[in-house]
C-alpha positions in Angstrom: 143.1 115.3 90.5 143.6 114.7 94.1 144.8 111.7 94.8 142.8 108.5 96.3 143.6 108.1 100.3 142.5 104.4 100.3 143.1 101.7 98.1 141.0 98.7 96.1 139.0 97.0 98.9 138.3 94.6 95.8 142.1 94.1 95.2 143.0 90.3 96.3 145.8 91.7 98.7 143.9 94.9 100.2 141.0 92.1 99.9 142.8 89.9 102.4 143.6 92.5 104.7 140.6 93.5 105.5 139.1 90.2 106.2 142.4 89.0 108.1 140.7 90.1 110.9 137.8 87.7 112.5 136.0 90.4 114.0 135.4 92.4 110.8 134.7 89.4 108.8 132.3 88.0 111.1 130.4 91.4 111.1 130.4 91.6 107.3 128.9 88.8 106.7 126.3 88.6 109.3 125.4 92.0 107.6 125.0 90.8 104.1 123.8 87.6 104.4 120.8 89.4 106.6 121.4 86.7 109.7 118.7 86.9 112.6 119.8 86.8 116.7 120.6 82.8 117.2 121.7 82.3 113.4 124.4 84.6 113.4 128.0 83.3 112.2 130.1 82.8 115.5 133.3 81.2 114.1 135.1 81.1 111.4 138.2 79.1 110.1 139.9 79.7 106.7 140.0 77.2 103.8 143.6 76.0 103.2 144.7 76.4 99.9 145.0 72.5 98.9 141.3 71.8 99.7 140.6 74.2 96.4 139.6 72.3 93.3 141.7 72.7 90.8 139.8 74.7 87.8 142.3 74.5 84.3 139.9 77.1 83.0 139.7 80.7 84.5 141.5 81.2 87.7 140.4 80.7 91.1 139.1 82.8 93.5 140.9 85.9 94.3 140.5 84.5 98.5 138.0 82.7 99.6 136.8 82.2 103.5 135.5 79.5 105.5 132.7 80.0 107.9 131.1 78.1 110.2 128.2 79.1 112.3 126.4 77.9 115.8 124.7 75.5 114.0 127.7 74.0 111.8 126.8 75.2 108.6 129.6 75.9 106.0 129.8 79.7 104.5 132.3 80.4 101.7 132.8 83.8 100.6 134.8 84.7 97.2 135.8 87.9 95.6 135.6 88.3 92.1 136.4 91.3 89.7 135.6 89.9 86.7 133.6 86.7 86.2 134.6 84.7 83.4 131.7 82.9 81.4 131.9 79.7 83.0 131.9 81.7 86.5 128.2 80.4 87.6 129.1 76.6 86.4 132.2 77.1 88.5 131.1 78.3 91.7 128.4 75.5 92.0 131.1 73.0 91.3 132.8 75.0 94.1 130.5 74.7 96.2 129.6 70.8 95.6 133.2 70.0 96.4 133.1 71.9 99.3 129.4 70.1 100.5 131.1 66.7 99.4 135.0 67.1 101.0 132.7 66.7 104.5 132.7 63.3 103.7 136.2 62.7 103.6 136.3 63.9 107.0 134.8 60.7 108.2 131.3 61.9 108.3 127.9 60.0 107.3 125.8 61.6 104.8 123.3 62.4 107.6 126.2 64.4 108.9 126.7 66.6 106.3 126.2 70.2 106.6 124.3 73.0 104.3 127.3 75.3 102.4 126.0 78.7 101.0 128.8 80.1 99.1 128.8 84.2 99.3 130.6 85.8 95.7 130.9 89.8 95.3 131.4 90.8 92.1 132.8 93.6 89.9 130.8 93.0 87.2 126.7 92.6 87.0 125.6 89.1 86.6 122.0 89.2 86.2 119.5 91.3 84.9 118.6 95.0 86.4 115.2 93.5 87.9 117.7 91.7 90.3 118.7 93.3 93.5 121.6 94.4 94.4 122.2 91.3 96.9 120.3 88.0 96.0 119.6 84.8 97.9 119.3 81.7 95.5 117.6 79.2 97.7 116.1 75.6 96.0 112.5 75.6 96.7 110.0 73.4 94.9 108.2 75.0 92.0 104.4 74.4 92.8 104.4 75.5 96.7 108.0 77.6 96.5 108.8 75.9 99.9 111.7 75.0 100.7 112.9 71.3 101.4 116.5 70.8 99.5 118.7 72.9 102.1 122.1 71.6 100.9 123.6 74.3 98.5 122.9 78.2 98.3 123.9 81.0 96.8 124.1 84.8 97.8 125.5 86.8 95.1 126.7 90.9 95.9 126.5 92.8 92.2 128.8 95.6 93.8 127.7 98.0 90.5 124.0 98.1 91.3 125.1 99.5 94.6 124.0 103.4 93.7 123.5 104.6 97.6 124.9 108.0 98.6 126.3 108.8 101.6 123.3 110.4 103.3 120.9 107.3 102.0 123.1 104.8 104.5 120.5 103.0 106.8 122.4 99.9 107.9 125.4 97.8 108.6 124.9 95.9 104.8 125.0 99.7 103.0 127.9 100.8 105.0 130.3 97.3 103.7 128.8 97.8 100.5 129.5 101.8 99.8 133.3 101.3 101.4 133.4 98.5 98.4 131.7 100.9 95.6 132.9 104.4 96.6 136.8 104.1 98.4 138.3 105.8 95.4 136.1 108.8 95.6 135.8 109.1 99.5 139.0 110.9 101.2 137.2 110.1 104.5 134.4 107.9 106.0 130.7 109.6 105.6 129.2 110.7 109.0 126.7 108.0 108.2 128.8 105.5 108.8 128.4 104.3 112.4 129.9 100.6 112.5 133.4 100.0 114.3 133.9 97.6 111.8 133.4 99.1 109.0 135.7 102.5 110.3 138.4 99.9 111.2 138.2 98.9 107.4 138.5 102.3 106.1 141.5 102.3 108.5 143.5 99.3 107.4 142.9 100.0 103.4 144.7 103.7 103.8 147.7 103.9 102.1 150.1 104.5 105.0 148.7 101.4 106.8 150.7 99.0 104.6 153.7 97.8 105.6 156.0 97.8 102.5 155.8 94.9 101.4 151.8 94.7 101.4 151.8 97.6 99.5 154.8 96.0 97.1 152.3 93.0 96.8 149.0 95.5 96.1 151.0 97.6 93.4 152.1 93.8 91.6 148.4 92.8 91.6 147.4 96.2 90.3 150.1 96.2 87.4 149.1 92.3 86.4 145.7 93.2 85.9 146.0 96.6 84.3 148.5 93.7 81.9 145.8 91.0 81.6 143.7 94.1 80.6 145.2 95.0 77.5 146.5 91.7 76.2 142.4 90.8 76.8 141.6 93.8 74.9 144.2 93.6 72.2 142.7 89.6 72.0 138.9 91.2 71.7 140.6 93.2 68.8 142.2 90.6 67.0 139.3 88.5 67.5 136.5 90.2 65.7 139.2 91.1 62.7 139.5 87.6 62.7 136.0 86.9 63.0 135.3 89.1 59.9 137.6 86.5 57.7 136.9 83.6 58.7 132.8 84.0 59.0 130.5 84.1 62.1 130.6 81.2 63.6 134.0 81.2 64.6 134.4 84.8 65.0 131.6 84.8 67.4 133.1 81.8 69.3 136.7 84.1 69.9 135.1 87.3 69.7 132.1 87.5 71.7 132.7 84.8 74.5 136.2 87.1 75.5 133.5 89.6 75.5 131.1 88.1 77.6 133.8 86.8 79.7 135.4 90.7 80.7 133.3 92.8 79.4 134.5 96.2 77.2 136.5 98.1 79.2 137.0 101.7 79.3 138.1 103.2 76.2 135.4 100.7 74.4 132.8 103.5 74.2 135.2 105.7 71.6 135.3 102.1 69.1 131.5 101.4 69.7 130.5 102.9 66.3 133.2 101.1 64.2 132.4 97.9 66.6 128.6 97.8 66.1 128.8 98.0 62.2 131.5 95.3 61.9 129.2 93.2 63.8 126.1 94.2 62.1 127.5 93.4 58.6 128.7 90.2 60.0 125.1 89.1 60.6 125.3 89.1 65.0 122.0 89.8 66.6 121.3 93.1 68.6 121.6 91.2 72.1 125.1 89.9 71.2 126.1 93.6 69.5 125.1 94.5 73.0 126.6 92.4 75.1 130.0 93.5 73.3 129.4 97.1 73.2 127.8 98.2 76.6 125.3 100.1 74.5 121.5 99.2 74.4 119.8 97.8 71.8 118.3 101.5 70.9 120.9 102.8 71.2 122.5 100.6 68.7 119.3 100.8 66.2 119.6 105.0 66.3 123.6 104.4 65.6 122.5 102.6 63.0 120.1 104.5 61.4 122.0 107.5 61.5 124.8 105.6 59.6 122.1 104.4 56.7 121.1 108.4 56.9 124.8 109.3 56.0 125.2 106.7 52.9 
């Protein structure tokens, strides 16, 4: 297999680098977030790392970006590979205590500025009806206008992302196919016209590290191909657990790690022996799932065939 010539824009150090640079973030996000001539962001100043809030459960962001526009409004940007279960609770709290540290600044309420926190994600969060990119605005339920401007929400689901090269119409589909497809691209498509997004596919080629970047990328790599299989030896040990010490508690341990990092490749070669251990231990189809990556048919035919065979 020929080897990859760029490396994990979705890594927190290859992450970074790319967005190091102003200019590219700047032209990233006035891509995704779909900004109009006289909205667009202008300027943009990093968060330092002691304004974070300190979360005790599930880690903080991988890096997260400060943006402020013409208008003063607050953008915040995260990357995230794999949202834990708590992950929506915690990015609102995020993004209160990013609304509310104005105020410490010496500002009046009436001086406090809107904050729409951006988060791409390595995993799916919502259901398939949901686009690929979605804006979650407040808006009153009778009229659906819009009057609470405070806190909003754009959310990037980088796996419902299915564009091919040719289908690239605009700066949004180029960022998101360099995100989705760098480990099967050994060169930028033709369709890709954006200086900023070329410049990207520059800065995440191997070479382009300096040694200790790519020191720093290979650590992050190796900790979370670690976290990996101690979570996945934990999702074992769970539901053996689970199966002794009945379903309440073993779906507590078991399916929340589930939920939390989903099954990872490999899972699809247990999913038989999974789905009737958690059939026999009463869990619904949603849950069986949820743990499983298989549909619920899917899971009924499994089953069926097994009732077949007894």
């Amino acid at each position: 297999m020929m080897p990859t010539r760029y490396l994990d824009p979705t890594n927190d150090v290859i992450f970074k680098k790319i967005f190091s640079d102003k200019d590219r973030l700047i032209d990233f996000l006035n891509a995704v977030l779909r900004l109009k001539e006289g909205e667009k962001i202008q300027k943009i100043d990093f968060i330092p790392q002691e304004e974070l809030p300190n979360f005790k459960s599930g880690r903080r962001s991988i890096f997260d970006i400060k943006c402020v526009d013409q208008s003063k409004k607050t953008y915040i940007v995260e990357m995230q590979n794999r949202p834990e279960a708590s992950f929506l609770n915690r990015i609102q709290c995020y993004a209160a205590h990013t609304f509310i540290s104005q105020v410490k600044k010496g500002n009046t309420h009436d001086d406090l500025m809107p904050v729409i926190l951006l988060s791409l994600t390595g995993k799916s969060l919502f259901d398939n009806e949901v686009d690929c990119i979605s804006y979650h605005w407040n808006v009153e339920s009778k009229t659906q206008k819009r009057y609470l401007f405070s806190l909003s929400y754009v959310f990037i689901e980088l796996p419902k992302f299915k564009k091919k090269a040719e289908d690239l119409k605009s700066v949004e589909d180029e960022w998101l196919y360099l995100f989705t497809e760098w480990n099967r691209t050994q060169e930028p498509p033709s369709t890709i016209k954006d200086p900023f997004v070329l410049e990207a596919y520059h800065t995440i080629e191997h070479f382009n590290l300096t040694e200790t970047e790519y020191d720093a990328y290979l650590r992050s790599r190796l900790g979370q191909e670690a976290e990996d299989l101690m979570i996945n030896k934990t999702i074992s040990e769970s539901f053996e657990k689970g199966e002794k010490i009945g379903i309440e508690k073993g779906e507590k341990i078991g399916i929340e790690k589930g939920e939390k990092i989903g099954i990872e490749k490999g899972e699809k070669i247990k999913a038989k022996k999974t789905v009737l251990k958690m059939f026999k231990m009463g869990f619904p189809l949603n849950k069986i799932s949820q743990a499983t990556d298989l549909t619920q048919k899917e899971i009924k035919d499994l089953l069926e065939k097994e009732n077949d065979t007894q």
